[in-house]
C-alpha positions as CSV (number, residue, x, y, z in Angstrom):
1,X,28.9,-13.5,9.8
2,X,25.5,-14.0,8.6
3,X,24.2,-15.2,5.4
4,X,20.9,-14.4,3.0
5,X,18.1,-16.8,2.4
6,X,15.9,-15.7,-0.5
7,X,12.2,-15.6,-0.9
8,X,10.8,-16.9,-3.8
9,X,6.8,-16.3,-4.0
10,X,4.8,-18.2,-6.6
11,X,1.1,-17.1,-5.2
12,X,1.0,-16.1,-9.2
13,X,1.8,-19.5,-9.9
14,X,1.2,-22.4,-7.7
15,X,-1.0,-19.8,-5.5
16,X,-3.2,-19.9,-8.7
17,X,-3.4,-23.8,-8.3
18,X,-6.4,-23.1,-5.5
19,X,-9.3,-24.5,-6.5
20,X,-11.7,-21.7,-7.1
21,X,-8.8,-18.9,-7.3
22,X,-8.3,-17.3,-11.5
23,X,-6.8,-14.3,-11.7
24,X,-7.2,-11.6,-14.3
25,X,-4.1,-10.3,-15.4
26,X,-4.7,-6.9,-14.0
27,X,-4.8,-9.0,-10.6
28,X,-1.6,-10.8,-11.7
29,X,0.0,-7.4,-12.5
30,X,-0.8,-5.7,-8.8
31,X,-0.4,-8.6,-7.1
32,X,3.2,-8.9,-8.8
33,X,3.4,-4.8,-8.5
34,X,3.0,-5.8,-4.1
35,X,5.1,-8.3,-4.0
36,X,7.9,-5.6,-5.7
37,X,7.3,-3.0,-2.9
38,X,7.7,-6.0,-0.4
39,X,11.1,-6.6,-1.9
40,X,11.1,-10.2,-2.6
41,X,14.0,-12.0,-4.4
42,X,12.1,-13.6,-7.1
43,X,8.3,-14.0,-8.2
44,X,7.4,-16.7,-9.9
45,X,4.7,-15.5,-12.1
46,X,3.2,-17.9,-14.2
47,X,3.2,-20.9,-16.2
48,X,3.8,-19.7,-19.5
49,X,2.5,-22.6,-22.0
50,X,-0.5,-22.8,-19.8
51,X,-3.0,-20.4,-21.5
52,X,-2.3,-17.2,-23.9
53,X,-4.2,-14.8,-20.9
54,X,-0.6,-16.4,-18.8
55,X,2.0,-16.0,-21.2
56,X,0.3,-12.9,-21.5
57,X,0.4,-12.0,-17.8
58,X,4.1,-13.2,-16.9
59,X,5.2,-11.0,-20.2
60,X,3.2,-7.8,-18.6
61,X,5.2,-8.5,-15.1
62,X,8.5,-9.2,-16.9
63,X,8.3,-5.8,-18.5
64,X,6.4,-3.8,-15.6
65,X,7.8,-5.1,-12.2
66,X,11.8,-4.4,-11.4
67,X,13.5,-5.6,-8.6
68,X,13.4,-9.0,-8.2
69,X,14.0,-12.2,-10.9
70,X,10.8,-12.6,-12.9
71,X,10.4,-16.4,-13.2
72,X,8.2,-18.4,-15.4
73,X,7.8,-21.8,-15.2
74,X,8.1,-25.2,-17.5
75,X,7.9,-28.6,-17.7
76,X,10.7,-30.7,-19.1
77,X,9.7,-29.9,-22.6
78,X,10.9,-27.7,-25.7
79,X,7.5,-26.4,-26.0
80,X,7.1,-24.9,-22.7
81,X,10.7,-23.9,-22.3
82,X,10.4,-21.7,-25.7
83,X,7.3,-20.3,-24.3
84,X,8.5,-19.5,-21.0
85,X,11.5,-17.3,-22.6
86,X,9.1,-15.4,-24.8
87,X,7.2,-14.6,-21.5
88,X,10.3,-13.2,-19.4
89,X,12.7,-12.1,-22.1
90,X,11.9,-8.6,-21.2
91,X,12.3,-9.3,-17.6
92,X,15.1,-6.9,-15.7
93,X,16.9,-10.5,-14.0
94,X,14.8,-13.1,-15.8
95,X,14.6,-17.4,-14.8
96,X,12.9,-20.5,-16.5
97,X,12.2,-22.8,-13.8
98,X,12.2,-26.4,-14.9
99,X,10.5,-29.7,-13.4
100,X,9.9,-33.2,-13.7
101,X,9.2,-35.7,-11.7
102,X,11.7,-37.7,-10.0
103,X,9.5,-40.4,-7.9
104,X,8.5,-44.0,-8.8
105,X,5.0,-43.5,-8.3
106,X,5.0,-40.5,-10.7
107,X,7.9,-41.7,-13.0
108,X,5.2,-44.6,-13.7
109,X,1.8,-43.6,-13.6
110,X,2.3,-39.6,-15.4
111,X,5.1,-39.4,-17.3
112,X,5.5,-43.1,-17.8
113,X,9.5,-43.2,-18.3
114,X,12.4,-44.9,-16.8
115,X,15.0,-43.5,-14.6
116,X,17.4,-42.9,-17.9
117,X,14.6,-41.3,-19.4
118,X,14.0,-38.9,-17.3
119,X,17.5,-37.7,-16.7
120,X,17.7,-37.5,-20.1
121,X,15.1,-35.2,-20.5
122,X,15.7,-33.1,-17.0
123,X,19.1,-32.5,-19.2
124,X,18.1,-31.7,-22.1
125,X,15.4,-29.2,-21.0
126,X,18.0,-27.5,-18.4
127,X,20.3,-27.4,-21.5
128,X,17.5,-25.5,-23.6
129,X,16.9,-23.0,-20.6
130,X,20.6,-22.4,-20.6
131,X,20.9,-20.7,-23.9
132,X,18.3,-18.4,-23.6
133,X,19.1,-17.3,-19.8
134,X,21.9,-17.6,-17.1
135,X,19.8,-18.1,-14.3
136,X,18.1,-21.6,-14.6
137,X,16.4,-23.4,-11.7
138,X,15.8,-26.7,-11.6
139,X,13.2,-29.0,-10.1
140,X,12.8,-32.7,-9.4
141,X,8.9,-32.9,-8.8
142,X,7.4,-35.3,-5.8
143,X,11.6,-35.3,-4.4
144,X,10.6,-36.4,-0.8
145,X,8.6,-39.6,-2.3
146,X,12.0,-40.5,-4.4
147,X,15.0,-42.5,-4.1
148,X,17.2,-40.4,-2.4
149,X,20.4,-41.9,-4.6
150,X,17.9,-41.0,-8.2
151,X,17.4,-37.5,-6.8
152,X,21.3,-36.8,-6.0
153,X,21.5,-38.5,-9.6
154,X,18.8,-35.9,-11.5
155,X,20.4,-33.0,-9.4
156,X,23.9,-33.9,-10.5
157,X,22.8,-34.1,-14.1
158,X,20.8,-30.7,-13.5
159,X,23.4,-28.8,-12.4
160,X,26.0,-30.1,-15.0
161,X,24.0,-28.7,-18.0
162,X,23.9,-25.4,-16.1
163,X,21.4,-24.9,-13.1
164,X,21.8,-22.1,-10.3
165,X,19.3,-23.3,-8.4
166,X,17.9,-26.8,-7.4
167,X,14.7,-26.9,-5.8
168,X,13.8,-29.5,-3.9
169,X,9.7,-29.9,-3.6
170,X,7.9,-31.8,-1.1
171,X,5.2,-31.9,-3.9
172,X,2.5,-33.6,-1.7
173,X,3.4,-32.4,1.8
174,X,4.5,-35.8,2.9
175,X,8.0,-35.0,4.9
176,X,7.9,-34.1,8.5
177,X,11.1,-31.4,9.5
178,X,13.7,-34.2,11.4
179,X,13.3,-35.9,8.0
180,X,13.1,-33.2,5.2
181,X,16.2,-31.5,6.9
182,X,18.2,-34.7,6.6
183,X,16.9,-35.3,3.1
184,X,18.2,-31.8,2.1
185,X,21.8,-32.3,4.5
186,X,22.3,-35.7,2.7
187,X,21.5,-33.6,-1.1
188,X,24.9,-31.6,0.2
189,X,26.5,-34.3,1.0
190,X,25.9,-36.7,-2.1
191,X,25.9,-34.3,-4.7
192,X,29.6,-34.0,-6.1
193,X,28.4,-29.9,-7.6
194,X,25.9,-28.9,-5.5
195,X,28.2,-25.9,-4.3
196,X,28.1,-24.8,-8.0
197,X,24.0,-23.9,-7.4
198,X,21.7,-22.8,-4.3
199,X,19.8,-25.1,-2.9
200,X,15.6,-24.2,-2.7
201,X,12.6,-25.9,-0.7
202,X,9.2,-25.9,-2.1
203,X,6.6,-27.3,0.8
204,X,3.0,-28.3,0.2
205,X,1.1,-27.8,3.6
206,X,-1.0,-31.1,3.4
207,X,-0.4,-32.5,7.0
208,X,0.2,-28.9,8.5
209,X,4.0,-28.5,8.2
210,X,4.9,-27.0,5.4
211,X,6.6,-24.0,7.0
212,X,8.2,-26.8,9.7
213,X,9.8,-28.6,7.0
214,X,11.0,-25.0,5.1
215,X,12.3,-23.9,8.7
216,X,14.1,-27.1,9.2
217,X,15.7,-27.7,5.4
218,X,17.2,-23.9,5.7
219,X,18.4,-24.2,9.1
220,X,19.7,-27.6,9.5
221,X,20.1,-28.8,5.9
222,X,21.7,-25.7,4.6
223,X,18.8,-24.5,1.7
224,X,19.3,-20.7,1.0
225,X,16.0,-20.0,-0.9
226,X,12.6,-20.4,0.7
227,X,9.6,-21.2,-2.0
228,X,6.4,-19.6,-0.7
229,X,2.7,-17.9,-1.0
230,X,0.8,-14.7,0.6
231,X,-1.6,-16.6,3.0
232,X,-0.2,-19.7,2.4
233,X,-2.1,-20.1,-0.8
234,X,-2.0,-23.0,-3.0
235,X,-3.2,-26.1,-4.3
236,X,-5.0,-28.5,-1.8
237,X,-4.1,-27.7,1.5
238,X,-1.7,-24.4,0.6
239,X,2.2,-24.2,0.4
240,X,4.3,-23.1,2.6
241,X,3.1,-19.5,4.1
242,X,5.9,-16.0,2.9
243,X,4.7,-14.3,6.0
244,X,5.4,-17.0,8.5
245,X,8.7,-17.8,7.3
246,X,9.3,-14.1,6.7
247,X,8.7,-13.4,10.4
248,X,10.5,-16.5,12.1
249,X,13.6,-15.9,10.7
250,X,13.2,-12.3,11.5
251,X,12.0,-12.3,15.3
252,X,14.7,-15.9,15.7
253,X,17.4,-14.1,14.4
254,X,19.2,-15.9,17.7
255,X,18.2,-19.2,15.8
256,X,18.7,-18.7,12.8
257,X,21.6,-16.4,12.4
258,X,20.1,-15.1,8.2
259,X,19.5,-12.3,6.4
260,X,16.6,-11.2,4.5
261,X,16.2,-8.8,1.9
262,X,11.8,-8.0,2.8
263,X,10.6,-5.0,3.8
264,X,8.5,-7.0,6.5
265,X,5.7,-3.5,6.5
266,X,4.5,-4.2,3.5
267,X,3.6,-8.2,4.4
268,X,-0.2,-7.2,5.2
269,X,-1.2,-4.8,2.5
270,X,-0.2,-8.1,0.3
271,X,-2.0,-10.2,2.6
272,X,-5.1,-8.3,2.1
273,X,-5.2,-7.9,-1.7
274,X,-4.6,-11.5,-2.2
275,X,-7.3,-12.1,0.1
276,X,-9.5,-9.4,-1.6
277,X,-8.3,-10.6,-5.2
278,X,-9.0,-14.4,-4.6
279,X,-11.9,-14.2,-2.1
280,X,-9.8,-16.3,0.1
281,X,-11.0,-15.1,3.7
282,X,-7.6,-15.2,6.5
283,X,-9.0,-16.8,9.1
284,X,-9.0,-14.6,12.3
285,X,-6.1,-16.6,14.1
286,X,-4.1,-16.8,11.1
287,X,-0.2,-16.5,12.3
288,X,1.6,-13.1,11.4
289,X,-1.5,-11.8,9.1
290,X,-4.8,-12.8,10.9
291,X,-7.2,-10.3,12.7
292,X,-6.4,-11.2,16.0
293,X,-2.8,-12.0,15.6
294,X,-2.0,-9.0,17.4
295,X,-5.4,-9.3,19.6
296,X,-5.3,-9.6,23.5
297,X,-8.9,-10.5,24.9
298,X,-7.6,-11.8,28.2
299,X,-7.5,-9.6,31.2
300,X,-3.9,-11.2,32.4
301,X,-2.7,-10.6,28.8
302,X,-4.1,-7.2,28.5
303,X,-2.6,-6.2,31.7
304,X,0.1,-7.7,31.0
305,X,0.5,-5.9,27.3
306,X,-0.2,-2.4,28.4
307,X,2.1,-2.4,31.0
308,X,5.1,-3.6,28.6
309,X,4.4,-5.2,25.3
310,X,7.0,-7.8,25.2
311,X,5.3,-9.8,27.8
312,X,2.8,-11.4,25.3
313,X,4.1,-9.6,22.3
314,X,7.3,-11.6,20.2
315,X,6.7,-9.2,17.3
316,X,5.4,-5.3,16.7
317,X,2.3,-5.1,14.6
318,X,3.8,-2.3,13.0
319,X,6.8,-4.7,11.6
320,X,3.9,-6.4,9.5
321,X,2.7,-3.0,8.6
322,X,-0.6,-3.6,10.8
323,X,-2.3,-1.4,13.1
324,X,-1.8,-1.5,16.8
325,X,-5.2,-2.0,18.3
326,X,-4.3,-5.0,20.9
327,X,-7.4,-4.7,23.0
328,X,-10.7,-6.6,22.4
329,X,-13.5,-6.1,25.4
330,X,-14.9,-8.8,26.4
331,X,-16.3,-11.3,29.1
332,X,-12.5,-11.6,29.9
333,X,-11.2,-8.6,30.0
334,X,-10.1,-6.9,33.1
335,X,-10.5,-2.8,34.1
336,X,-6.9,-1.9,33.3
337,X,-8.2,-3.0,29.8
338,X,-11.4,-1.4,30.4
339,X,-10.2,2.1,31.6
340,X,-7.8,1.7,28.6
341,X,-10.3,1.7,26.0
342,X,-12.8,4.0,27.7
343,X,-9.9,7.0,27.9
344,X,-8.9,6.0,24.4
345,X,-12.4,7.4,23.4
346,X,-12.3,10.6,25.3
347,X,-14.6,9.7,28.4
348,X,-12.0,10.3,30.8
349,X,-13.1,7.9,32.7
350,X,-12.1,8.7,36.9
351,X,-11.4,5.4,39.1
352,X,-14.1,6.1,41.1
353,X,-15.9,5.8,37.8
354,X,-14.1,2.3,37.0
355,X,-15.9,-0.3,39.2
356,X,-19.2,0.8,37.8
357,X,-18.4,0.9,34.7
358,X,-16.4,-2.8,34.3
359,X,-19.6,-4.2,36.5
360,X,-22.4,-3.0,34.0
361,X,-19.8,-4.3,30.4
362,X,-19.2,-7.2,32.1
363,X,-23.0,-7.1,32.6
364,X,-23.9,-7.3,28.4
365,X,-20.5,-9.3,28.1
366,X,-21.9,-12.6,28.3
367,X,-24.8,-11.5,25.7
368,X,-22.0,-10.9,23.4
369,X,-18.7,-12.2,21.9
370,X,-17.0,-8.6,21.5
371,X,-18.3,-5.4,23.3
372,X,-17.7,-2.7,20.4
373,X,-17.0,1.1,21.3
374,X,-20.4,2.1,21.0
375,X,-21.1,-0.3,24.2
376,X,-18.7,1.4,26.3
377,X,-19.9,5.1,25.2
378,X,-23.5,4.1,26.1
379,X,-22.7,2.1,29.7
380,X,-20.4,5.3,30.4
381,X,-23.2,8.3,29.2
382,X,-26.8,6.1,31.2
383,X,-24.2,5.8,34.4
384,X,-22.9,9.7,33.9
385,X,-27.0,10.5,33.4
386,X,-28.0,8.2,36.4
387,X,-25.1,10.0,38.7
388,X,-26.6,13.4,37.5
389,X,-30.3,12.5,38.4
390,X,-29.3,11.1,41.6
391,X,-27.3,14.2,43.0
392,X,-30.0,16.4,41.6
């Protein structure tokens, strides 16, 4: 018997965090509209008492986008809670998502509170969010820098004034996975209600591990909501990446043994129009989404690929909704490669043709990093010429 985990994407929200990323609300809007076709569970759109243009924007997606819960978020505070209701009120399955923070460091030097303090006021603001919605998440900011005992406390207390969901964040991507899975096993354990909400991760990609750590706390700890971007976008170093997750649990089904609800072909249209919206260039090698991540440029590989894709292949590019182009000439490719792409352009190419042909592209191929079609039409049409002058 399997079981769900849900996809929560805030690239509206904390994908917005990037330095140099604003987006218009007609971005917000088809970004939020993409995310709808993909079929995630819930999109987190904005942060309401932010700025009028975002209360604006999570009000336009509350009304426009259906599917999943439109989510809005707010700080512990009767200000931003009332805000955040008047921006997803109209919402099909609306959420407020609530936060403070719950570590010394931040208790101190931000909010400036004690520990009673600051359960009082994570009660009181869950409380608020309560009357206006059923569906109330809850957040103890900077979690993995906490006590552990203070954050089974503020979780406790959370889900006693009504939350579903309690997300845990690793706010400043300090855990590593053998940790952050414990951390999240030991929030089962300790907390008397937790049964009574689900339990989310939210991880910030600052040492590289974000998507370890989210892997690891819904696997081994037991969280059934995964808190994600397109691209991995976020503040500082990113958050944890939709697509990666998305496509672990997927292709490790063996592993992981959960459901998801995505329609996986739709993961790099969203990819591209965050990247086109934001100006945020994938990098080429980018897991799942990047321009070679379905790009063979060694002759073993290629070989090996176009005899049977599964030998270098764990997932179809189509899956992603990505062409399947696999084959990029170079100075490593090898003829079956070679043959491959020249018959794929209609030269019909014989094999007595073949050596000739690999010896003068493998000729220019250290000139160049990537021999392009127009290489292998031109090597093919001076040989064909050459032949022709020499038999006449």
């Amino acid at each position: 018997m399997t079981d769900k985990v849900y996809i929560f994407d805030t690239t509206l929200r904390d994908g917005e965090q990037s330095a140099g990323v604003g987006f218009t609300i007609e971005d917000k809007l088809e970004v939020a509209r993409a995310l709808g076709r993909m079929n995630v569970d819930i999109i987190e759109a904005g942060f309401p008492i932010s700025s009028p243009g975002d209360l604006a924007a999570v009000s336009l997606i509350a009304r426009e986008v259906k599917g999943p819960v439109i989510a809005g978020l707010a700080r512990a505070a009767n200000p931003d809670i009332d805000a955040c209701w008047e921006a997803v009120r109209n919402a099909e399955t609306p959420r407020i998502h609530v936060f403070i923070s719950s570590s010394e460091i931040h208790m101190a030097h931000q909010l400036r509170k004690n520990r009673e303090d600051v359960i009082e006021m994570a009660r009181a603001s869950v409380a608020r969010a309560k009357k206006y919605v059923s569906d109330v998440e809850f957040s103890p900011m900077d979690a993995t820098r906490s006590d552990p005992e203070f954050v089974y406390q503020i979780v406790q207390a959370a889900i006693e004034e009504g939350a579903t969901t309690v997300n845990i964040p690793d706010t400043v991507g300090y855990a590593i996975p053998r940790d952050f899975e414990e951390f999240i096993r030991n929030i089962r354990k300790n907390v008397p209600d937790i049964d009574k909400a689900r339990i989310s991760v939210h991880c910030h990609n600052d040492l590289g591990m974000a998507v370890a750590n989210s892997l690891a706390g819904v696997k081994i700890g037991g969280a059934r909501q995964v808190e994600c971007t397109i691209n991995g976008l976020g503040e500082r170093a990113g958050n944890t990446s939709l697509e990666e997750v998305v496509m672990a649990v997927r292709t490790r089904r063996d592993h992981f043994g959960l459901e998801l609800g995505i329609d996986t072909s739709q993961i790099v249209a969203a990819s591209r129009l965050v990247s086109q919206t934001t100006g945020f260039v994938v990098q080429p090698n980018k897991a799942v989404v990047g321009a070679n991540a379905f790009a063979h440029a060694s002759g073993i590989h290629q070989d090996g690929v176009l005899k049977a894709r599964d030998t270098y292949e764990i997932m179809r590019a189509e899956d992603v909704g990505a062409p399947w182009n696999p084959l990029v000439l170079g100075k490593h490719s090898g003829r079956h490669a070679v043959l491959k792409r020249c018959n794929d352009l209609g030269l019909n190419v014989e094999t007595t043709e073949l050596v000739d042909v690999y010896r003068a592209l493998m000729a220019i191929a250290d000139d160049r990093k990537v021999i392009e079609d127009a290489d292998v039409v031109a090597v093919v049409t001076a040989l064909r010429a050459q032949a022709a002058t020499g038999a006449a």
